[in-house]
C-alpha positions as CSV (number, residue, x, y, z in Angstrom):
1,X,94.3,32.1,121.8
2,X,93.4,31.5,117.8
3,X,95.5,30.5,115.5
4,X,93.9,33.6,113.4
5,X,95.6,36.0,115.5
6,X,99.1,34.2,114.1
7,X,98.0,34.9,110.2
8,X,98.5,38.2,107.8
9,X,95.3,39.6,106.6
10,X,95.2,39.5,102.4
11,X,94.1,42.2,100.5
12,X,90.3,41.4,99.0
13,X,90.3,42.3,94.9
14,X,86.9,40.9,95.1
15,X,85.1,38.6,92.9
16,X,85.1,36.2,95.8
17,X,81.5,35.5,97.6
18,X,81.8,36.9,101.2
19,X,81.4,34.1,103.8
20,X,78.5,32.4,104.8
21,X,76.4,29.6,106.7
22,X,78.8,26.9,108.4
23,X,82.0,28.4,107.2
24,X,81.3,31.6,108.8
25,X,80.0,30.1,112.4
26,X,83.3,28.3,112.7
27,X,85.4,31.5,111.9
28,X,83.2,33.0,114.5
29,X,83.6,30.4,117.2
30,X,87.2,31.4,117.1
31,X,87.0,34.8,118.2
32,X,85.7,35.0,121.6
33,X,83.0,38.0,122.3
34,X,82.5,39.1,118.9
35,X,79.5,38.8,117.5
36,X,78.3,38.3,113.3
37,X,75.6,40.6,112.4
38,X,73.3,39.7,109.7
39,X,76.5,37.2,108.5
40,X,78.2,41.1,107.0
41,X,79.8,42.0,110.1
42,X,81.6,41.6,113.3
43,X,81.2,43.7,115.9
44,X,82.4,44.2,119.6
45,X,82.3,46.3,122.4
46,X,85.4,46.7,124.5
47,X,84.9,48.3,128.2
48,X,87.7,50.4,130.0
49,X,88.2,52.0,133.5
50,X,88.4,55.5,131.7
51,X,89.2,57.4,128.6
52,X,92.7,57.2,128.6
53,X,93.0,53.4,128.7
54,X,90.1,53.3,125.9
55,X,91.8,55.9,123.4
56,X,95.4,54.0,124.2
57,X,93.5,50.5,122.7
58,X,91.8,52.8,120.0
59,X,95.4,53.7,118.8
60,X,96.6,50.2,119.1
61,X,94.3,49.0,117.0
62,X,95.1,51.6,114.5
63,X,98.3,50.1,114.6
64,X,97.2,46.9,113.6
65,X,94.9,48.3,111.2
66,X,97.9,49.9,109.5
67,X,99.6,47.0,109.8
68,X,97.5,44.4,107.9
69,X,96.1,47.1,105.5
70,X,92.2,45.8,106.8
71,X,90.3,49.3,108.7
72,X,87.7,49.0,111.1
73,X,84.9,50.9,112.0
74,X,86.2,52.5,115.9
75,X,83.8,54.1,118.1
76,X,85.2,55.4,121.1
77,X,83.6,56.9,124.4
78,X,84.5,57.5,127.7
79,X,85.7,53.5,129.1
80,X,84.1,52.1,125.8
81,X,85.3,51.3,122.6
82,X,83.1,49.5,119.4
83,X,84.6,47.9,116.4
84,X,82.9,46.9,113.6
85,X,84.8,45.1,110.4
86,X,83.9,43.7,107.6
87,X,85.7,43.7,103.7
88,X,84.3,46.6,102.1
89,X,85.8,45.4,98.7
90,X,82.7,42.3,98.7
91,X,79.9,43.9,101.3
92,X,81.0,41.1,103.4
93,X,83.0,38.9,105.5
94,X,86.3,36.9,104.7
95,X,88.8,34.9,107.1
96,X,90.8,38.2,107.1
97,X,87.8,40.0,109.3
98,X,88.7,37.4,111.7
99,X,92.1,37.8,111.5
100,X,91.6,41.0,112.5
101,X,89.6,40.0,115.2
102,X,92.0,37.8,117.1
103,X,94.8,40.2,116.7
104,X,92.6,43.3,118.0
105,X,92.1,40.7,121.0
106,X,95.6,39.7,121.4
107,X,96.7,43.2,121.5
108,X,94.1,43.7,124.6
């Protein structure tokens, strides 16, 4: 498991340049699955046996969500779920996207 799932997500007040090139492919090699699009977001696709067991992760992750005050994107369908994150406050990505990330996996 990555350390990123044992670290707080911080708030963005922006001014900061979202992440990019080398920093951002070893953030990503630390989440396992998810997948940088167009180095603004990550996204993922979670399968599930049914509904039930999809919409139970879909709340858990609002949980987390809550939590660490950082909101994904959640799609959810029958036995899938897609999350999508990225800072809103810079149009980008930051560690705390990964954070995110690794503690939506952990909670898997």
């Amino acid at each position: 498991m990555s350390d990123l799932a044992a670290k707080q997500c911080v708030p963005c007040r922006g001014g900061v340049p979202p992440l990019k090139g080398e920093p951002l492919l070893a953030l990503e090699k630390q989440v396992s699955d998810w997948k940088v699009v167009d180095e603004h977001h990550l996204l993922k696709t979670y399968a599930f046996p049914d509904f039930a067991k999809a919409l139970a992760f879909v709340n858990r992750v609002g949980e987390i969500a809550e939590e660490q005050g950082h909101h994904p994107d959640i799609y959810l369908a029958w036995g899938r779920v897609d999350i999508k994150t990225w800072t809103h406050k810079i149009d980008g990505l930051t560690e705390s996207d990964f954070i995110l990330a690794a503690k939506i996996d952990r909670a898997l």
